[in-house]
C-alpha positions in Angstrom: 212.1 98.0 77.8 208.6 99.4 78.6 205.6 96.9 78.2 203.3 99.8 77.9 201.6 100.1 74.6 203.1 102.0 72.0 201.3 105.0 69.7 199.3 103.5 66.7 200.8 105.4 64.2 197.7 104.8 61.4 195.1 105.6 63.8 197.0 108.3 65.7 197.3 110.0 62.3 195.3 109.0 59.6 196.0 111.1 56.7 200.0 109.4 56.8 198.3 106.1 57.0 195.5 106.8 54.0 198.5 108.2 52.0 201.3 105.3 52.8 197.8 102.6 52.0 197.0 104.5 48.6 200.7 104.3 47.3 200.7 100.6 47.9 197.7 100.3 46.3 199.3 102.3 43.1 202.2 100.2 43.8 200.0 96.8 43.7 198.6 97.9 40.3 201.6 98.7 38.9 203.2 95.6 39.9 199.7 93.5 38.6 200.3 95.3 35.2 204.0 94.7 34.9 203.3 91.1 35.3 203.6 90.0 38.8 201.4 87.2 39.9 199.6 87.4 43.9 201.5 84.7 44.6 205.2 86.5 44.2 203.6 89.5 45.2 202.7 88.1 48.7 206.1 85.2 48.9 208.3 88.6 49.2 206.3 90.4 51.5 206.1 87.9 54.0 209.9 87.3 53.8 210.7 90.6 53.8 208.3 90.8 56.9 210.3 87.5 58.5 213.5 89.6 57.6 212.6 92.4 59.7 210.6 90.7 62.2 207.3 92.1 61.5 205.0 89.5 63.1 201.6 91.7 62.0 202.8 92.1 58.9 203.7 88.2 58.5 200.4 87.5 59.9 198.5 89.9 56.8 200.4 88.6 53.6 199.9 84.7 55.0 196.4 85.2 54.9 196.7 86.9 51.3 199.1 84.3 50.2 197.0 81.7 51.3 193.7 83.0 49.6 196.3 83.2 46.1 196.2 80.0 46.2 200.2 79.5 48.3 200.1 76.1 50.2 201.4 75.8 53.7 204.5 74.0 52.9 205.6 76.8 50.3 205.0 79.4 53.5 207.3 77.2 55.2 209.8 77.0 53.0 210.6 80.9 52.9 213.6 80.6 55.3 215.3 78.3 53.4 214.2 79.2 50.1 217.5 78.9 48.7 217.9 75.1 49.8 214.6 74.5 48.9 213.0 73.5 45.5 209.6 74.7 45.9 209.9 78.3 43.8 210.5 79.5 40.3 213.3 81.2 39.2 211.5 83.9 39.0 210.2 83.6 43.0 214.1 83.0 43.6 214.7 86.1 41.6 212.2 88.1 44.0 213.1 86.6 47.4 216.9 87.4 46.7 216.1 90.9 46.0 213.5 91.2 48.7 216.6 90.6 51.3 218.5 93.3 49.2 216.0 95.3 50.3 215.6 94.6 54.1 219.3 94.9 54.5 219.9 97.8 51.6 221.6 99.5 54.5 224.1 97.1 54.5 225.5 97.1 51.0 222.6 98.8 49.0 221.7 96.3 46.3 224.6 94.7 45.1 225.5 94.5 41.5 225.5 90.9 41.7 222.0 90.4 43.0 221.2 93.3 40.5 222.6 90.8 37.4 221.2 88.1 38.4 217.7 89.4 39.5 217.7 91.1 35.8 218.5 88.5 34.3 215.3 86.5 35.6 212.6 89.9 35.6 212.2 92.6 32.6 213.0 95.7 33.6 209.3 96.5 34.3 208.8 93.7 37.0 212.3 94.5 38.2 210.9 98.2 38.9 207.0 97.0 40.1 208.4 94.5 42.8 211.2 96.9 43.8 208.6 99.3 44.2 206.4 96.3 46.2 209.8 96.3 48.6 209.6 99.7 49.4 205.9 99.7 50.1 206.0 96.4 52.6 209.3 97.9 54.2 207.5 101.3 55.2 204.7 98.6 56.4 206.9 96.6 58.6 208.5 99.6 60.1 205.0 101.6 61.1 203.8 97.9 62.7 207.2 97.3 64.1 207.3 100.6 65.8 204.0 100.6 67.2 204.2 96.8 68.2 200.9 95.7 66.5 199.3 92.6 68.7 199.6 89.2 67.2 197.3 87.6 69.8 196.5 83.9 68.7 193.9 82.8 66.3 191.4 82.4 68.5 191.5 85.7 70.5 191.8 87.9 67.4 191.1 91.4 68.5 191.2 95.2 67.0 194.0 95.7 63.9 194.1 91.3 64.0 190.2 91.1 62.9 191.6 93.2 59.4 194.7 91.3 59.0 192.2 88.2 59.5 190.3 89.4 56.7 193.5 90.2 54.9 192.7 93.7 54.4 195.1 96.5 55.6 195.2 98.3 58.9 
């Protein structure tokens, strides 16, 4: 495989990027007025990021987590959340259906997963954070494809200084 760098698709063309940032902007408000804390908001996006091996993307919603207020050890737990007793039911509820999502190839979202997720969220959240899904799945694959540098934290360079600042690429 070529080590060469790859096309930055939001910078190569900005208009796709501008439209794909506003949506999950809409989609962040949405999700805010449906009920949806920053700290669930930012739990699934990074496991959905760890999912589909998005380091950049990782990288942006730990910093946003961590300025919500999400400790280290809860970061740490999103692996194993389901042998872990460190979330809600309701952060349960969202990291099951945030794997739904990164593997909705697979078997779509299953009516199980479906039950039980609605039986945790209203309808409303259940629509805001599947909308939330979408948004940090189109993310992951636009970083993914143009393999965004994750340099370490102390040689944090172009696209990293954003993600740094949490802000979007």
């Amino acid at each position: 495989m070529t080590q060469e760098p790859r096309v930055h698709l939001s910078r190569s063309a900005p208009p796709a990027y501008q439209a794909l940032s506003a949506f999950s902007k809409a989609v962040g408000a949405i999700a805010t007025e449906n009920g949806l804390d920053d700290r669930l908001k930012e739990l699934v996006q990074i496991h959905t990021s760890q999912l589909n091996g998005c380091a950049y993307c990782v990288r942006v919603h730990v910093e946003r987590a961590v300025k919500a207020g999400v400790t280290a050890d809860v970061v740490a737990q999103l692996p194993v959340w389901r042998d872990s007793g460190v979330f809600t039911d309701r952060e349960r509820a969202g990291l099951e259906l945030a794997e739904s999502f990164a593997f909705i190839h697979d078997d779509g979202i299953p009516d199980d997963v479906y039950d039980r997720v609605g039986g945790v969220l209203s309808e409303a959240e259940y629509v805001a954070l599947s909308w939330i899904l979408v948004s940090i799945n189109a993310f992951n694959r636009v970083a993914i494809a143009g393999r965004y540098d994750v340099p370490p934290r102390d040689d944090l360079t172009r696209e990293d200084k954003d993600a740094a600042a949490g802000k979007a690429w």
